[in-house]
C-alpha positions in Angstrom: 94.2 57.7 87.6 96.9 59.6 85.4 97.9 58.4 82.2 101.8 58.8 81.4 101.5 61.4 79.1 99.6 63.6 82.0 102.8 62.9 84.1 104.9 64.4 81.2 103.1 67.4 80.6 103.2 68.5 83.8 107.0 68.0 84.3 107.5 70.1 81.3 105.8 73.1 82.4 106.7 72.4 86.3 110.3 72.5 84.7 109.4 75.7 82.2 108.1 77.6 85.2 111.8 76.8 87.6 114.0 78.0 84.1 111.5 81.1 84.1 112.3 82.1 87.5 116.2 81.1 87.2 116.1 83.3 84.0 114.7 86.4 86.0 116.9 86.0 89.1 120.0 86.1 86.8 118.8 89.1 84.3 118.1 91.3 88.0 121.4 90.6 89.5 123.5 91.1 85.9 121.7 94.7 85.7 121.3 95.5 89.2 125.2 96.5 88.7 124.0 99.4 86.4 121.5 101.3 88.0 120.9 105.0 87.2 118.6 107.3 89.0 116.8 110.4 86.7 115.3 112.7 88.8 112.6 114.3 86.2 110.3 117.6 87.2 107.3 119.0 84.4 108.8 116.1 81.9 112.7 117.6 82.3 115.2 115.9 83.6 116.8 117.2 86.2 119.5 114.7 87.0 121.0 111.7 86.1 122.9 109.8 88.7 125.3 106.6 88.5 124.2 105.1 92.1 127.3 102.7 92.1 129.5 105.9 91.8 128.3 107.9 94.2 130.6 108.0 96.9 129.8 110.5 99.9 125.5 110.5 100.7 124.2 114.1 99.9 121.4 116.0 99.8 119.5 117.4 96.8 117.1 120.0 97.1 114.4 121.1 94.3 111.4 123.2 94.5 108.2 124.2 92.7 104.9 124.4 94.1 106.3 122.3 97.1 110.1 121.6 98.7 111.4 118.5 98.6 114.9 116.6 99.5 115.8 113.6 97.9 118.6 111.7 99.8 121.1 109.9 97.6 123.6 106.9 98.5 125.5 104.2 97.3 123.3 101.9 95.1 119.8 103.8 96.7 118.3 106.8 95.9 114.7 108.2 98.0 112.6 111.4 98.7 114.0 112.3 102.4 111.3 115.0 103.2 109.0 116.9 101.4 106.3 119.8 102.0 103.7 118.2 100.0 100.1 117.8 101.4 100.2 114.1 101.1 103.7 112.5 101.4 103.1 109.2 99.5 106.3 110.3 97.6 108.4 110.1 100.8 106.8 107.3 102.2 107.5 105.2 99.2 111.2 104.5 100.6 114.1 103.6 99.3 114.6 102.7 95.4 117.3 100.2 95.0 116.4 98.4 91.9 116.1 98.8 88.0 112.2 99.8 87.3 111.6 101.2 91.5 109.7 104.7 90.6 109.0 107.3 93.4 106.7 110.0 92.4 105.2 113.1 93.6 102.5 114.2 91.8 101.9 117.7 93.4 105.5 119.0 92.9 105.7 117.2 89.2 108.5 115.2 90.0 109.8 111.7 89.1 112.5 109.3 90.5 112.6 106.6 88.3 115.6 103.8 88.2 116.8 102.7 85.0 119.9 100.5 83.6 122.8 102.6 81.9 
């Protein structure tokens, strides 16, 4: 049998736990307006990019010990192909969100979404 205090203590942290995840839902969406990709290679950034700005989808090509093309869109940013021996970094897909990362380790090359 539960005693009315047991009854109150869980409500509190049942209700703590539904303001947590209310808090989080709100703090993505008010800086998921302000994403910026930095494409880094050997610790140097390469790029910085304003993904609601872009406009027109294009193409960017780097190399170093391998070729790759990163494909860059309104509000998404991704490796499109690369030469690499493994691919994890293409088939990581699209980054859409503040704190998505898309890395290929053989080429020395970051994409890493951040807030402005």
């Amino acid at each position: 049998m539960k005693k009315k205090g047991d009854l109150i203590l869980i409500g509190i942290i049942f209700m703590v736990v539904v303001f947590s995840f209310i808090g989080i839902y709100f703090w993505q969406k008010a800086n998921s307006n302000k994403l910026v990709a930095v494409i880094s290679q050997d610790n140097k950034v390469v790029e910085r990019i304003d993904l609601n700005k872009v406009e027109q989808p294009r193409i960017i090509k780097l190399s170093g010990n391998y070729h790759n093309s990163i494909r860059v869109e309104k509000g998404r940013i991704r490796y499109e192909d690369s030469d690499c021996p493994n691919l994890v970094c293409v088939n990581t897909g699209w980054l859409t969100k503040y704190g998505d990362l898309a890395v290929c380790l053989p080429n020395k090359m970051i994409i890493d979404i951040e807030n402005k």
